[in-house]
N, C-alpha and C positions, 0 to 999 in steps of 0.2 A: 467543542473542538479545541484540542490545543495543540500549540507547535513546539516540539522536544527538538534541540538542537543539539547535535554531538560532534563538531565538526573536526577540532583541536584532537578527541581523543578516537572515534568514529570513523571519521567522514559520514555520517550519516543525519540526515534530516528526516522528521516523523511527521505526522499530518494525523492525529484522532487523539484517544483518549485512552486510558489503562484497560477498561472492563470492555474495548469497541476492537471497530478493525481500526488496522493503521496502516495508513498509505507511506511508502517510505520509500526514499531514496537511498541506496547501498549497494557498494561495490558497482558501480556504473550502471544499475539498471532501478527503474521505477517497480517496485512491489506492493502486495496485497498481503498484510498478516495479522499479526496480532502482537504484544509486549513481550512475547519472548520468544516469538521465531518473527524471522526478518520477511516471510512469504510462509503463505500455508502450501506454497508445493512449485514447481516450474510451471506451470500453466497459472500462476501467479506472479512470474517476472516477467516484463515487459523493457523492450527499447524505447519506447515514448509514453508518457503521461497518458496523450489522449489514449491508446492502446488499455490503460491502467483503468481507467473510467468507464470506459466502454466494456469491460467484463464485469467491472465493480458494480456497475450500473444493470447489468443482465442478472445477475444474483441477488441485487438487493432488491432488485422492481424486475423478476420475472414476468407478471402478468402482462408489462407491460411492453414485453416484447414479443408478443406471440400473434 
């Protein structure tokens, strides 16, 4: 996991890796995407973190919410 800071030119802060997802903050909301879109879609922006985690978390470990 690494942390991509864009702040200066952005505003935006990354949480993952080039080939993974990446948890990002932009344009005031916490997203789910990947290195070249900001969210893979609106059921991918969230108002809070926990919000982000707890979908993140239903998709990567389906099994284990059922």
């Amino acid at each position: 996991m690494i942390l991509y800071e864009w702040w200066e030119d952005y505003k935006q802060l990354w949480l993952g890796g080039r080939d993974d997802d990446v948890l990002r903050w932009s344009e005031d909301k916490f997203c789910l995407g990947d290195a070249s879109n900001d969210s893979y879609g609106k059921e991918y922006e969230f108002s809070t973190l926990i919000e982000l985690l707890e979908k993140g978390f239903a998709d990567w470990f389906p099994d284990e919410n059922s």
